[in-house]
N, C-alpha and C positions, 0 to 999 in steps of 0.2 A: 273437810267440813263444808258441807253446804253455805250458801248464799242465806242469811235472814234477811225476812221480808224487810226490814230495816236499812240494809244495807242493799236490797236490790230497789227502793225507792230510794236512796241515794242516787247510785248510778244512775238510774231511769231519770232523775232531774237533770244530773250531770248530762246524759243524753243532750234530752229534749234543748237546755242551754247553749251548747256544742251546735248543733242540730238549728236553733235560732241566729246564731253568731253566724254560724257558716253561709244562710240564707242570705243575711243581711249583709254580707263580705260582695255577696255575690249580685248583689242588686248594685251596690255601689259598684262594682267594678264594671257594670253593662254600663252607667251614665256616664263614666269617666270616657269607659270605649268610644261611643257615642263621641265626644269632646272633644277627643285625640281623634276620631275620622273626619271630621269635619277641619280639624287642624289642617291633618295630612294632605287635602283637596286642594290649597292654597295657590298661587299662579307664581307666586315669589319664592318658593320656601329652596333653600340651597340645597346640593346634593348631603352636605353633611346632619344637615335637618331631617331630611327624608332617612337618610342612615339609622340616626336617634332615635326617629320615632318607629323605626323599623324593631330596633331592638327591646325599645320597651314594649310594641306589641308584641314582639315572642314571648317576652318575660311577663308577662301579665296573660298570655293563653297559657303558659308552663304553668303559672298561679291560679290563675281558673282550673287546672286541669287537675292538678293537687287537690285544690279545694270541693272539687267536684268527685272525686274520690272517695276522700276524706266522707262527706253528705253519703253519698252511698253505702262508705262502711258504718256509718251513724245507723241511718235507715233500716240496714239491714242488721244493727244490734237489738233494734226497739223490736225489730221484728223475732227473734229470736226472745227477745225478752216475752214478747206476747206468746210464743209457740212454749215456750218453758224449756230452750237447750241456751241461755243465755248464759254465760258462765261454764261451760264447757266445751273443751278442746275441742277442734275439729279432725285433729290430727290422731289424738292421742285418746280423746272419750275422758281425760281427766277434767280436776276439776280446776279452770282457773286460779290461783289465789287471788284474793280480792284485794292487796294490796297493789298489782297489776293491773286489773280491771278500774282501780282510784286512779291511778297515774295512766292511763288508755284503756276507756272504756267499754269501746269497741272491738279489742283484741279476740280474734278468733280460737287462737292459739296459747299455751303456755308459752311463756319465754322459753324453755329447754326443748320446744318442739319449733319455733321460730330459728332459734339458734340452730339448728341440724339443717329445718327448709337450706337457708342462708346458705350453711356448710356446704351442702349437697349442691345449691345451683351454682356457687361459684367453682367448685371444683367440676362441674359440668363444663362452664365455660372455658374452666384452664386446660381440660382434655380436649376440647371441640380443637382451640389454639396450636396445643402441641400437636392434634391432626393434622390439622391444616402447614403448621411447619414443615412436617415428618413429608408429607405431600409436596411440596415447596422443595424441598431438598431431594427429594427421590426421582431421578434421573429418568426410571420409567418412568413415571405418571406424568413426568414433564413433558418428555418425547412425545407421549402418549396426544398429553390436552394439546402442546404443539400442534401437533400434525391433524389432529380434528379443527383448530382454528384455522391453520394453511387450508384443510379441505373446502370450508365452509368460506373463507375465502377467495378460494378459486371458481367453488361454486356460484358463488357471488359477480365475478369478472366476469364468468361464465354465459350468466344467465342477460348481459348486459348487452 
């Protein structure tokens, strides 16, 4: 059953709210940055200082980087919403359910077509692994990479 227009001005607020919060996430997180650089500069600050604030700025660009995602799959629902494939699979051509689209509004996908994405790429990973073992254990290929690193080594002493 299609989206009514009631229910796609729900979302479209849900959006635009999301889509505000996210901005405003992101304004604060630039003056804090700002705060903590000008920390960082300090002529005293211990090595275990400089460590901490090392960490929180990775953990605060990982957050920025999240949130900056997040903004663009917003972006690109409103825009969908304006083209009229809002609410439809990208995967599948079905139709969202809207109890989905309440709880992530942004979802591109059906959950049962998310689910298979997921399936598929991690069982990608676990076959690229078991390659790479299968490689690791096999005698020729070893020999093989061996003897191209000795060459390329020698070439190296060689060219010296």
């Amino acid at each position: 059953m299609p989206l009514t227009n009631n229910q796609k001005d729900n979302l479209q607020k849900k959006l635009f709210n999301l889509k505000e919060e996210l901005m405003t996430n992101h304004s604060e997180e630039e003056a804090l940055n700002e705060e903590t650089g000008e920390l960082s500069n300090g002529v005293d600050n211990h090595m275990a200082d400089h460590g901490q604030l090392y960490t929180e700025r990775i953990k605060d660009m990982t957050v920025n980087e999240i949130e900056r995602d997040r903004l663009n799959e917003v972006n690109a629902a409103l825009k969908r919403l304006e083209n009229g494939t809002y609410g439809i699979c990208e995967r599948t051509g079905e139709e969202i359910p809207y109890e989905r689209l309440e709880a992530l509004p942004y979802a591109r996908t059906t959950a049962e077509a998310q689910d298979e994405m997921e399936t598929t790429s991690s069982r990608s990973h676990e076959n690229q692994y078991e390659d790479q073992v299968r490689d690791l254990t096999n005698s020729e290929t070893m020999d093989e990479k061996s003897s191209i690193t000795q060459r390329r080594l020698d070439e190296e002493q060689d060219s010296k």
